[in-house]
Each structure stands twice: as C-alpha cells, then as structure tokens.
C-alpha positions in Angstrom: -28.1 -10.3 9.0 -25.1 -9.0 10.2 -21.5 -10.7 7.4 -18.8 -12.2 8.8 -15.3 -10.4 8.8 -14.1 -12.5 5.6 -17.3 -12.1 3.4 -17.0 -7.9 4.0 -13.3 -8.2 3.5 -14.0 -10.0 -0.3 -17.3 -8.0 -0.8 -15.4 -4.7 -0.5 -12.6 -6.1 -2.5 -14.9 -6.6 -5.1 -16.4 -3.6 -5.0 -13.3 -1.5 -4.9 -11.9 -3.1 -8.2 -15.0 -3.9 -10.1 -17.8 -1.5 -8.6 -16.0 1.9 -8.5 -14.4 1.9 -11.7 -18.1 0.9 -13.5 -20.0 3.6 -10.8 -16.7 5.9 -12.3 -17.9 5.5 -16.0 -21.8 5.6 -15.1 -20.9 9.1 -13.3 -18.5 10.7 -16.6 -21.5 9.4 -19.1 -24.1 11.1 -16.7 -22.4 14.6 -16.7 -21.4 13.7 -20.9 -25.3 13.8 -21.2 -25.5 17.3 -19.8 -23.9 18.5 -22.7 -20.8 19.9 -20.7 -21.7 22.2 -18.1 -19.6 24.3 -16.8 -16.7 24.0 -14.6 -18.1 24.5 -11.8 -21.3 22.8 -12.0 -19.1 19.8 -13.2 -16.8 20.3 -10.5 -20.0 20.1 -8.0 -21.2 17.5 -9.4 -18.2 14.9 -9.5 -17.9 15.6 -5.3 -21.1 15.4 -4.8 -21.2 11.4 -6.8 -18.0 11.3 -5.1 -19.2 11.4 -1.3 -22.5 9.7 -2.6 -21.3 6.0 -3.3 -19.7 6.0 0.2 -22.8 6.2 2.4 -24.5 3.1 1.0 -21.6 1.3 2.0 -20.4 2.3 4.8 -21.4 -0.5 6.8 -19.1 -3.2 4.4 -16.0 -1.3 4.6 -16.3 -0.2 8.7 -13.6 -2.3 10.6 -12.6 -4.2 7.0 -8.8 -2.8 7.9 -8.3 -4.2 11.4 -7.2 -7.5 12.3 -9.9 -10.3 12.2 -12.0 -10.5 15.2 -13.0 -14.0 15.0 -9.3 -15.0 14.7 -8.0 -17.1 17.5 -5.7 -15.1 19.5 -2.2 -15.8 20.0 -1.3 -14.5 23.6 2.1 -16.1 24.3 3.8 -14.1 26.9 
C-alpha cells in the first residue's frame, strides 16, 4: 500500500517533532542504564542509534521535499 504525497508529508511531520525527540530520550535512558561507559563506547553508541532510526523510515521521508506530484500542473507559457 503505497501513501499518498500529503499523508507522508504529515506522517514525517509527525514523526520529526513527536517521534525523534521521544526515540532521543529512549536512546540517553538506554546508554544511562549502562552505568556510563566510556567516551568512546558512548560516542559509538549515539551514531550508531543515530543512523539506526533512519533506515526504517526511509521510505516516508524519500521525495517528502519535492513539489507534489499529484498536483495539477500549471504550464502557462
């Protein structure tokens, strides 16, 4: 079921401003429960959850920042 142009554009809206930021506070209370590792592992860590979120979600955000496809087109010349 493939979404329309206007349903991805809100969906990744929504998951920009509500997802990330909770996916944000998951990740910080996941490496809190490690008891602090160190910089590096931290470091590795955070990039890795960082790249993670993105491949799930890949196909809502592809073409989001183009002009609508389904839009009439307006070719006055």
């Amino acid at each position: 079921m493939a979404l329309s142009y206007k349903t991805r554009r809100r969906l990744s809206l929504l998951i920009l401003v509500v997802g990330l930021p909770v996916y944000i506070v998951v990740a910080v209370s996941l490496v809190n429960l490690l008891e602090r590792p160190s910089m590096l592992v931290e470091l590795l860590i955070y990039v890795g959850l960082g790249i993670l979120w993105v491949f799930p979600l890949k196909a809502v955000f592809k073409g989001v920042g183009q002009a609508d496809p389904d839009a009439p087109r307006d070719d006055e010349d």
